[in-house]
FIPA-721423 format. One line per 3 residues: number of its first residue (from 0); their letters; for each residue y, z, x of C-alpha. Coordinates in Angstrom, 1 decimal. Each point is the difference from the previous one (the first is absolute). Example, Ala and Ser with C-alpha at 12.3 -4.5 7.8 and 13.67 -1.06 7.14 Angstrom:
! residues 2
0> as> -4.5/7.8/12.3; 3.4/-0.7/1.4
END
This chain:
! residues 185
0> xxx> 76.7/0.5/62.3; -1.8/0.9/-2.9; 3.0/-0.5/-2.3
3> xxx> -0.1/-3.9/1.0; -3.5/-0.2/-1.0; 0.7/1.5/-3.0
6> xxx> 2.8/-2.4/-1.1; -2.1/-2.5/1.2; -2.3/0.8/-2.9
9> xxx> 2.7/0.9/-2.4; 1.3/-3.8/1.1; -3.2/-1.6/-0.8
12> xxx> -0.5/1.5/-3.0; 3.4/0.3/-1.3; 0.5/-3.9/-0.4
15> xxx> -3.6/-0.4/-1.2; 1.1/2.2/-3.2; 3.0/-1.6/-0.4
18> xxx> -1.4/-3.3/-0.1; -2.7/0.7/-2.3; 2.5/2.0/-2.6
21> xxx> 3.1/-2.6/-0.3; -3.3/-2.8/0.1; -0.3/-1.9/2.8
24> xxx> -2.9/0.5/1.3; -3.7/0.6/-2.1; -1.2/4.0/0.3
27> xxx> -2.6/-1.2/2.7; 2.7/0.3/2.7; -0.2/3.8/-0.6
30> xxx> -3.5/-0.3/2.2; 1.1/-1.1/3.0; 1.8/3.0/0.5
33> xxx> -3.0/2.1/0.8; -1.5/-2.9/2.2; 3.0/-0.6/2.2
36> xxx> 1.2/3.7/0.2; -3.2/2.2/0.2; -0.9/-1.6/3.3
39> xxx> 3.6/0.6/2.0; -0.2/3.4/-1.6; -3.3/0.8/1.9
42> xxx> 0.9/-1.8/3.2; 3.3/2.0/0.0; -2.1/3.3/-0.6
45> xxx> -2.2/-0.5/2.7; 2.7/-0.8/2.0; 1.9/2.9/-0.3
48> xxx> -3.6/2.2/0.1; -0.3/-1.7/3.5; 3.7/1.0/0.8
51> xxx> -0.4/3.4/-1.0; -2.8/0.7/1.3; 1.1/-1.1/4.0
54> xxx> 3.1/2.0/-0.9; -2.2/3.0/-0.8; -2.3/-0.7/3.6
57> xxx> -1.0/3.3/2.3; -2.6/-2.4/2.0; 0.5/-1.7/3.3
60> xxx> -1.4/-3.3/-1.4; 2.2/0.0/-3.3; 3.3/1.2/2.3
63> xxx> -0.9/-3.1/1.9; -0.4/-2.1/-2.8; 3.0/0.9/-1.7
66> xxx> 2.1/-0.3/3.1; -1.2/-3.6/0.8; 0.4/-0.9/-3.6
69> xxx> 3.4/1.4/0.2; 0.5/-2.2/2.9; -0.8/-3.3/-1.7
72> xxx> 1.3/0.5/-3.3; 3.6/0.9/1.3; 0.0/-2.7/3.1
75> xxx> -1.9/-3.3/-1.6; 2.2/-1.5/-2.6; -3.0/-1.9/-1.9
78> xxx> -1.7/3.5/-0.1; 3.3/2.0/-1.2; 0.3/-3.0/-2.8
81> xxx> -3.7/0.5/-0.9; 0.3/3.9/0.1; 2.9/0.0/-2.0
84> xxx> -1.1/-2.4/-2.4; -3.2/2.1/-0.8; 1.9/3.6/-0.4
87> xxx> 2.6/-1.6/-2.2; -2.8/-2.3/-1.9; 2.3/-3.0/0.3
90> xxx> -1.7/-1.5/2.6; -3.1/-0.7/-2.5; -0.7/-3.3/-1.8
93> xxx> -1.4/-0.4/-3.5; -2.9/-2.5/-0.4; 1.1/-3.9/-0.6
96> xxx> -1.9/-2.2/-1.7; -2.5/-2.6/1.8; 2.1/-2.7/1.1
99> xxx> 3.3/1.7/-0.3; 2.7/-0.8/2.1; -0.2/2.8/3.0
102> xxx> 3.3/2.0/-0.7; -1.6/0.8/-3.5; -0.3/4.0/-0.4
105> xxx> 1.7/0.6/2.9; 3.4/1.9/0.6; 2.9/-1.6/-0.2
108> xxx> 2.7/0.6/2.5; 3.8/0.2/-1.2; 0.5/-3.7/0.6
111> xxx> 3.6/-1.5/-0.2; 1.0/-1.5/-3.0; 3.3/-2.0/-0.6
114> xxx> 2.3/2.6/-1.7; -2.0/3.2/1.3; -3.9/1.7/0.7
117> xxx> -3.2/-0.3/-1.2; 0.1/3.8/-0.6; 3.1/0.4/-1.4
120> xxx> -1.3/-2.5/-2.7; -3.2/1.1/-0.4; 1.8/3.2/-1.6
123> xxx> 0.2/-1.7/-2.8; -3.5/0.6/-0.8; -0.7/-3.5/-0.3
126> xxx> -1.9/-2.9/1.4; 2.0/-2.1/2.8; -0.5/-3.2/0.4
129> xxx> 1.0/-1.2/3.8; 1.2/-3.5/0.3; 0.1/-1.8/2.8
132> xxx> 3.6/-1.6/0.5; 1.2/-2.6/-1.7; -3.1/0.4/-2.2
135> xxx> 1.0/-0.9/-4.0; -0.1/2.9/-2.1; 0.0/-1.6/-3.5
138> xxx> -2.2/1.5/-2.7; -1.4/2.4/2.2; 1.8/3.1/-1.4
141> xxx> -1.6/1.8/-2.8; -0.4/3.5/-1.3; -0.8/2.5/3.0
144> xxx> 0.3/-2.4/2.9; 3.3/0.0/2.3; 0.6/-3.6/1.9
147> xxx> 1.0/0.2/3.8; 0.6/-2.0/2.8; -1.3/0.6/3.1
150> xxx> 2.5/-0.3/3.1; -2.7/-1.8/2.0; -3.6/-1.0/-0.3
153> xxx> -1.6/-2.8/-1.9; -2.8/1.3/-2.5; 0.7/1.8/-3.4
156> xxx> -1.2/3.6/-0.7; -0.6/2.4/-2.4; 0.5/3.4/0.4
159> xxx> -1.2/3.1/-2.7; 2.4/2.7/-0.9; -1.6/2.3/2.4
162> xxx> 0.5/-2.3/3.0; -3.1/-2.0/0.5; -0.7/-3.3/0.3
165> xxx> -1.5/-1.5/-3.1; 0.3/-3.6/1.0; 0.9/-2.5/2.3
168> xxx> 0.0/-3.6/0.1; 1.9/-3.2/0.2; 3.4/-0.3/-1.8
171> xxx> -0.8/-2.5/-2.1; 0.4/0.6/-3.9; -3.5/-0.5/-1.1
174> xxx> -1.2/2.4/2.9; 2.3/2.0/-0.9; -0.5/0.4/-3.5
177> xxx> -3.8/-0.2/0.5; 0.2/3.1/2.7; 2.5/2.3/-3.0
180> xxx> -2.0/-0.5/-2.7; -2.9/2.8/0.4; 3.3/2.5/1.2
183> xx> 3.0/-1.4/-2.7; -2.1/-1.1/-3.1
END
């Protein structure tokens, strides 16, 4: 589980350089890589200290404990989400801005777009933008952004190289454009 974690940070990174070298985004977006990162990493590490150290128990009380623990996180689906989530650090959010719309920094999930999957666009290494259907697509395109359409749903949303949400809003062109600009120059 490590190794998701890992790529997880190789993602983040990865598309940060990138955008920064072929220059389309300032050298500033290089920062955020410590602040959104540094904090999964540590949660995942004392996650896995925790797990390790219930695996390692002698003790009645930490038997108990792990048992129980056992128990919930293999029976309780929101808990086996959450567990999962925090040992694979996908289940994390980045910080959003004040007033951003609530899917920003979160995970994306592989949604259905006409023609394929999220993920399987998202290869690419670019930005996706999600339209809703039917939404007009016109001078959105530009230099390391792909244009979707959404099988269902009724807002627009952008979504980073590494899978997060970087925006959301209505599907209106001067939302739209207003909501790419600090992610597609």
């Amino acid at each position: 589980m490590q190794g998701v974690r890992v790529g997880q940070d190789a993602a983040n990174l990865g598309w940060k350089l990138a955008a920064v070298h072929h220059g389309r985004s300032a050298d500033a977006l290089l920062d955020t890589y410590h602040a959104e990162r540094h904090p999964i990493g540590k949660a995942v590490l004392r996650s896995s200290g925790l797990n390790l150290r219930l695996a390692m128990a002698h003790n009645p009380l930490e038997i108990a404990l792990r048992t129980v623990r056992k128990l919930v996180v293999t029976h309780v689906r929101p808990v086996t989400r959450q567990a999962v989530g925090e040992i694979t650090g996908i289940g994390f959010s980045y910080p959003a801005p004040r007033g951003a719309h609530p899917l920003t920094g979160k995970r994306a999930p592989d949604l259905e777009l006409d023609g394929g999957r999220l993920y399987e666009v998202l290869r690419e290494g670019r930005f996706v933008l999600a339209l809703p259907p039917g939404t007009e697509a016109g001078g959105l395109a530009r230099n390391g952004l792909v244009v979707a359409h959404l099988t269902g749903g009724d807002e627009a949303l952008l979504v980073r190289p590494d899978g997060y949400y970087a925006w959301a809003g209505a599907p209106q062109a001067a939302v739209i454009e207003a909501g790419l600009a600090p992610w597609t120059g």
